[in-house]
Each structure stands twice: as structure tokens, then as C-alpha cells.
C-alpha positions, 0 to 999 in steps of 0.5 A, a space after each residue: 385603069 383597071 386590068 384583068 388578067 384572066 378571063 373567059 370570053 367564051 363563057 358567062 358564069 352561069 352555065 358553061 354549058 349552054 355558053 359554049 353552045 352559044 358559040 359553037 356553030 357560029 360565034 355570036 359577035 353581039 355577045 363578045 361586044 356585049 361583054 367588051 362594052 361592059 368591060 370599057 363601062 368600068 374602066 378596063 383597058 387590058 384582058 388577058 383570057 384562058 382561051 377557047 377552041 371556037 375562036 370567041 377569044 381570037 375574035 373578041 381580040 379582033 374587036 377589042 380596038 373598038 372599045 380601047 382594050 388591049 387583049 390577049 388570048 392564047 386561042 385555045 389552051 392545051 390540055 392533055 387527052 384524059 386529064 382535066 381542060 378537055 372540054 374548052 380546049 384542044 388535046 393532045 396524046 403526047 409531047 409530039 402532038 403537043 409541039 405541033 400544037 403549039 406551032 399551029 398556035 404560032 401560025 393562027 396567030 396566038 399571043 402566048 401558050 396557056 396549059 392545063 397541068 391540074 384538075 381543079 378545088 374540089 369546094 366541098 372537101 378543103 384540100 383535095 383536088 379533083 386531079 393531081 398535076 402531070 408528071 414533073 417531067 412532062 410539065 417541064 418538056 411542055 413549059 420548055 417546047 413553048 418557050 422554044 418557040 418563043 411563047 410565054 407560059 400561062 399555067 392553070 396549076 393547082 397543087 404545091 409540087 405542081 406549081 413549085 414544078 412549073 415555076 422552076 421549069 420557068 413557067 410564066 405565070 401561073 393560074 389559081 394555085 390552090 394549096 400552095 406551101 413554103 417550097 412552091 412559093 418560094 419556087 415562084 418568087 425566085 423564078 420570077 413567076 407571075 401568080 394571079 391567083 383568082 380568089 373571085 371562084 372562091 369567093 363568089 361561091 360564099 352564100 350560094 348554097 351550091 356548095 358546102 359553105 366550112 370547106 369554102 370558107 377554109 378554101 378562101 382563107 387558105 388561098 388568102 394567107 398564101 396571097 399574103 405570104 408571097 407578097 410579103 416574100 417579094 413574089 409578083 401577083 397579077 389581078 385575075 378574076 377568071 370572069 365566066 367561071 361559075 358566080 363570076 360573071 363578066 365585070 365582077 370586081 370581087 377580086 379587086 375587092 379581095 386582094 385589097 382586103 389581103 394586101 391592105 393599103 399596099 395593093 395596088 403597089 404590089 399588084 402593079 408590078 405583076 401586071 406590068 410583067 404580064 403585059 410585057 411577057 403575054 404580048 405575042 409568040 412572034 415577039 418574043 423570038 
């Protein structure tokens, strides 16, 4: 049984763009099947997907019993007005408008509360970062008004004084992580944080010539020797291969490949027990009170 916890039933890994578009009028349930078929072709039985705010991922949930997919979605992610997540997910200007966004959320239905804290790698310059993360006492108050309401935490977070942040604010999992040190993986490891940490949106990018191929490399080997550390240090990791993400379309199996490759024969192991707490956390809002 294979497992996907992080995905993005919206997109198609070609061009967000023309993907949202697809979708942004009239949701087009042929595409969802289409995916959900190949997914239930190679054998997975759990996706865990980043949201979206037309409602692709709620419906793809709605249809998932079909195919014998277990499927959770926190229907759209939440990102602060100006910083980065605008474009797939709903804003908010401040803690007020956030906390009546999660309680919409409890409301339509969504399993979990996913945020956005940073901006993204920039795969042309290793170490820099398109947006540093939210204020530390912001991150704090968002992780601590979702968990209020009884939701579990999905954090897109890149940075180690943003994920070391969000782990000791008790986030519960926490999405790519780029350029983590010591401090933020040990944050996360005594928090209990579960780490999924796509390597895939590096990976896939090798040979494509989009972006510049050193700073890639580097990117990937850094990710990767972090990868290593936490799992050496007891830390809980969880496949996710934000399947829709640029190079990554739906049913890739490139991070399973690169997990083993950093993990070697224990991978399975370690990724099991990350996967295991994912899905006894990432259930439903309304079971967790």
C-alpha cells in the first residue's frame, strides 16, 4: 500500500496556470477520476492534499470511496494577504479574519487546517529563499487558534528559524523544509513533528533545464543530508510528493525512489511510523475535539 501525503489535486505539474483554470468555472470531475484511477492503478490507498480554494480536493474526496482511497484535504489552505499561497488558497489580513477562516473551515467540512508560513527555494540560488516565514508570534497564534478548534496542523514552512518555530509551537506536520539546521531538527523531533519533506520538486527538476543545474544539485543534497540526520536523530518522516508541483505529475514515484536512496534499507521502517501518525492526526477537525 503505498501512501501520499502531500499532493495537489488541483494541479497537473505542467502549468498551474491553465490547471486552476480547468477547474475554476466548473470543476471538471473527469480530471479528479482521471487522477484518482492512476493513483488506485499503482497501488495507493491514502492521499493527503494541500488544498485549493475551488473545491477540486473536497470533491475528489467525495469520489475517493470509488477507487479505494482514503483522502484528506484541508479544502483550502490559508495564507496571509501579501506573502506567499495567494494564488491557491484563501487570505486573510489578520489573526481575526484568520480564526473565522478556520471556523468556515469546520463548517464546509475540512479534515485539517493547512498554512502557509514561507515563501518557496529559489532553484537558482542554493540557500535563498523567495520569502522568509511570518513573524515567530504569528506562527504561534495561527498553529495555536487551529489546534483550539480542534484541527490538526499542515505547515508549508521553509527556513530553520521557521520550522524550529512552528515545531515548538506544535505544528503537526511540517511541508518541505528547506535549509534546516541542528536547532530545527531537533525542534521537530522533540515535538513530535511529523517532516514530509518532498524531495521530488528537487529532484524532478535535474535535466530539465529550467533552472541552473549546480544550485539544484546542491538544493537536493542538502535536503537530503537533512533527510538523513532526522531519521538518525529518531525524527518521524512521512512520503509526500506534492504530485502537481512543477516536473511532478500525478503518480510519480520519484520520492519513494529518493527516500530509499537516503534511508537505504531501513526506509520503509522509518517512513511508516511518519505515515502512521499522519493518518491518525490528518482525520477530521471534528474528531479531534
Amino acid at each position: 500500500m503505498r501512501c501520499d501525503c502531500h499532493m495537489h489535486m488541483v494541479l497537473d505539474g505542467v502549468d498551474w496556470k491553465s490547471a486552476i483554470r480547468r477547474h475554476s468555472e466548473q470543476i471538471d470531475e473527469g480530471w479528479i477520476r482521471q487522477v484518482l484511477e492512476t493513483y488506485r492503478r499503482l497501488g495507493f490507498a491514502y492521499l493527503r492534499d494541500g488544498g485549493d480554494r475551488w473545491g477540486v480536493g473536497k470533491r475528489a474526496r467525495e469520489l475517493s470511496e470509488e477507487y479505494g482511497i482514503t483522502y484528506r484535504t484541508p479544502l483550502a489552505p490559508l495564507c496571509q494577504a501579501g506573502h506567499y499561497g495567494g494564488f491557491i488558497g484563501k487570505k486573510y489580513e489578520n489573526l481575526r479574519e484568520y480564526a473565522h477562516l478556520v471556523e468556515q473551515a469546520r463548517e464546509d467540512g475540512a479534515d485539517f487546517i493547512k498554512i502557509m508560513i514561507s515563501g518557496l527555494m529559489d532553484f537558482d540560488r542554493f540557500g535563498v529563499l523567495t520569502e522568509e516565514g511570518l513573524e515567530p508570534e504569528t506562527i504561534f497564534e495561527l498553529i495555536h487558534i487551529a489546534h483550539e478548534e480542534g484541527f490538526a496542523v499542515m505547515a508549508h514552512a521553509n527556513g530553520a528559524r521557521t520550522v524550529e518555530t512552528a515545531a515548538r509551537a506544535g505544528v503537526d506536520s511540517v511541508e518541505h523544509g528547506a535549509y534546516l539546521d541542528g536547532e530545527a531538527l531537533a525542534a521537530m523531533v522533540e515535538n513530535g513533528t511529523v517532516w514530509v519533506p518532498t524531495l521530488s520538486t528537487i529532484g524532478n527538476l535535474r535535466g530539465k533545464g529550467r533552472f541552473e543545474e549546480q544550485a539544484v544539485e546542491r538544493i537536493l543534497e542538502s535536503a537530503m543530508e537533512n533527510v538523513r540526520l532526522f531519521a538518525d536523530m529518531g525524527g518521524l518522516l512521512a512520503p509526500g510528493t506534492d504530485a502537481g508541483a512543477w516536473a511532478v505529475p500525478h503518480g510519480s514515484l520519484t520520492e519513494f525512489a529518493l527516500l530509499e536512496q537516503t534511508l537505504g534499507q531501513n526506509a520503509d521502517a522509518v517512513l511508516e511510523k511518519g505515515t502512521r501518525r499522519i493518518q491518525e492526526k490528518f482525520s477530521c477537525g471534528s474528531c479531534l475535539r
